[in-house]
Structure formats: structure tokens, C-alpha cells
N, C-alpha and C positions, 0 to 999 in steps of 0.2 A: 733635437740636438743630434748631432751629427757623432756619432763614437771614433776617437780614434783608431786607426789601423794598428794592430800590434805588429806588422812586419810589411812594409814598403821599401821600395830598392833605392838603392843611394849609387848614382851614377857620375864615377868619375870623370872630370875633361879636362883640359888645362886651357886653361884660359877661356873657355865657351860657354861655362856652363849656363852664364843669364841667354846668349844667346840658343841654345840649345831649348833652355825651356819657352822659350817665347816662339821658336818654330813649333812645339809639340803642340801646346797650348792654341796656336792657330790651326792645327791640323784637327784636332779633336774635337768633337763639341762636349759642351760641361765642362769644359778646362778653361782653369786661370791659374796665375801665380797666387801663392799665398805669402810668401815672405824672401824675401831678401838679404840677409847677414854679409856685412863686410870684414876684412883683415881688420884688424887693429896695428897698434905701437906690437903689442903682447906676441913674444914669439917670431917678431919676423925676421929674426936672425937663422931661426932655426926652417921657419915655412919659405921665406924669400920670397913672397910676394909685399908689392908697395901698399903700405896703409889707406884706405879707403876702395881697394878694390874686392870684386864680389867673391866672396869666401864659399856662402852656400844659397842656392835658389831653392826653396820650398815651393812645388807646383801639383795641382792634380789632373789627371787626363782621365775625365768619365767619372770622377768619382776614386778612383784609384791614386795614393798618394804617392808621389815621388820628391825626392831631394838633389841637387846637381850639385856638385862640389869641384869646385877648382882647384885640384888635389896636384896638378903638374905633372909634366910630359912621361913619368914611370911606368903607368900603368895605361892600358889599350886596351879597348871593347874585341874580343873576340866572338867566335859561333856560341861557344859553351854554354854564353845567356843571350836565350831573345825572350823578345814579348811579343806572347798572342794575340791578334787582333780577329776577333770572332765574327763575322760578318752574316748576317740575313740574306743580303741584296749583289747580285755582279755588279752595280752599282757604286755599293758601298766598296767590296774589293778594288775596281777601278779607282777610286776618290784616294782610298789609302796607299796603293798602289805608285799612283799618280805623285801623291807627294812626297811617300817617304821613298822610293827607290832611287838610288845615286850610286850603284856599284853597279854597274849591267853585267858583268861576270860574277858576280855572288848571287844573281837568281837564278829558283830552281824551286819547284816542287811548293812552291807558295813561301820563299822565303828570300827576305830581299835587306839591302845593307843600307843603312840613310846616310846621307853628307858627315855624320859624326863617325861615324863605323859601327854604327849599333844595330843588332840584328834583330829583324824582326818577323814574324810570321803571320802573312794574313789570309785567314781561313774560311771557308765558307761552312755555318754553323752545322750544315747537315752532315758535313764529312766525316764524322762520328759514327753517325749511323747508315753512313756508304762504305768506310772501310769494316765497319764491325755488325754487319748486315746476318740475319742467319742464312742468308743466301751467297753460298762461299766466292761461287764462280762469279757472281756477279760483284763482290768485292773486292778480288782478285783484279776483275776487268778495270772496275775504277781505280784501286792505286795503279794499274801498270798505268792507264788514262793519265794518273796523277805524276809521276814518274816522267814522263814528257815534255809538264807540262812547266814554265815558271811563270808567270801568272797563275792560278787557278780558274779555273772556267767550269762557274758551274753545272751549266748547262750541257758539257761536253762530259765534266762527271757524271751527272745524272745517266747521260745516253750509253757513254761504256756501262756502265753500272746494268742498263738494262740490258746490255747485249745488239 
């Protein structure tokens, strides 16, 4: 049996949000929607949305729970939150890459904006132990590498990293 998460992010959109989880959920593997919540009569004087439309999408990507809420036009995905996408494979970066980037002037240094405006970072697992190497100069070499670069390539870190 599966424990709930005690903290998953609640992402607001107006008006998108079943659409929004149903592109994550294709993008990911292990992801499906879990529940669906509409508006009611209750409150929609004060929500203003019409009764029968989708209130909250319960979804997970990877195992990771999330919520989408049709909260309306107030609020906007800025930088201040993304989510890390941790990758093994130049592959895998490509694949994610591939589908979530829709902003070409918001990439930079492995961080890309999707069709909703939500930001996200997708990393190659080793750059951990590329930037925080005890080998300075050759950490150095890889974030300046990294710092060029807006896809990540990791291949091309690896090779600054050695010099």
C-alpha cells in the first residue's frame, strides 16, 4: 500500500488544469490521473466558475503527487518554482527536453519553460558530483561548460570537467 505524500505541490491554471495534467501524465512514465473534482451550485457566486466544470485534477508523475486547480486568471507560474527532472541518459534529457520546452528564450543552463509557464529543470544525475567534484578546476571547467550551455549536454560536461 502506497503511503500518502505529506507535501505535493498544488498548481494553479485557469481554466487548464485537466488539460495540463493530461499533457504531464503523457510526458512521464508512471503517471496517470487519480481524481477529478468539479465546481458545484456551492459558492459559485463567489468562485465564478459554471457548475460542472473541473475544480481540481489529482495526478502523479513518477510516483510524485500533484494537484491542478482551476483557481483563475490571478495568479501566474513564475522562475521562483520549478521542478527537477533528474535524468541518467542524454536521451532521457532529449525526450524531456523535447516535450516540455515552449518558451525558447527562457532556456539556459538546463532550465526550460512549458506551454503553461511552469518551470522546469532538467538535469543530468551526475552534475552533482561534476559541480561539487574535489577536483576544483575541473568543476569550475564544467559549470563555465554549463553556463553556455541551454540544453545540458552531457557529454560536453563530462569533457570540460576533464579538461
Amino acid at each position: 500500500m502506497r503511503m500518502k505524500a505529506k507535501i505535493s505541490p498544488c498548481l494553479w491554471f485557469d481554466g487548464q488544469a485537466e488539460e495540463a495534467a493530461n499533457y504531464y501524465t503523457a510526458i512521464f512514465p508512471d503517471s496517470k490521473i487519480t481524481a477529478v473534482s468539479r465546481y458545484g451550485e456551492a459558492g459559485s457566486q463567489e468562485h465564478g466558475w459554471k457548475p460542472g466544470s473541473v475544480m481540481l485534477v489529482a495526478f502523479d508523475l513518477g510516483g510524485q503527487p500533484f494537484t491542478a486547480l482551476n483557481g483563475g486568471p490571478e495568479f501566474k507560474f513564475n522562475e521562483a518554482v520549478s521542478f527537477q527532472i533528474e535524468c541518467a541518459t542524454q536521451d532521457e534529457i532529449d525526450h524531456y527536453w523535447e516535450k516540455l520546452s515552449a518558451v525558447p528564450e527562457a532556456e539556459m543552463c538546463g532550465w526550460l519553460k512549458d506551454k503553461f509557464g511552469l518551470s522546469w529543470q532538467v538535469l543530468p544525475e551526475l552534475l552533482p558530483e561534476l559541480l561539487g567534484a574535489p577536483d576544483h578546476a575541473g568543476s569550475q571547467r564544467a559549470m563555465q561548460a554549463m553556463l553556455q550551455m541551454k540544453k545540458l549536454d552531457i557529454a560536453g560536461l563530462q569533457r570540460a570537467f576533464a579538461g
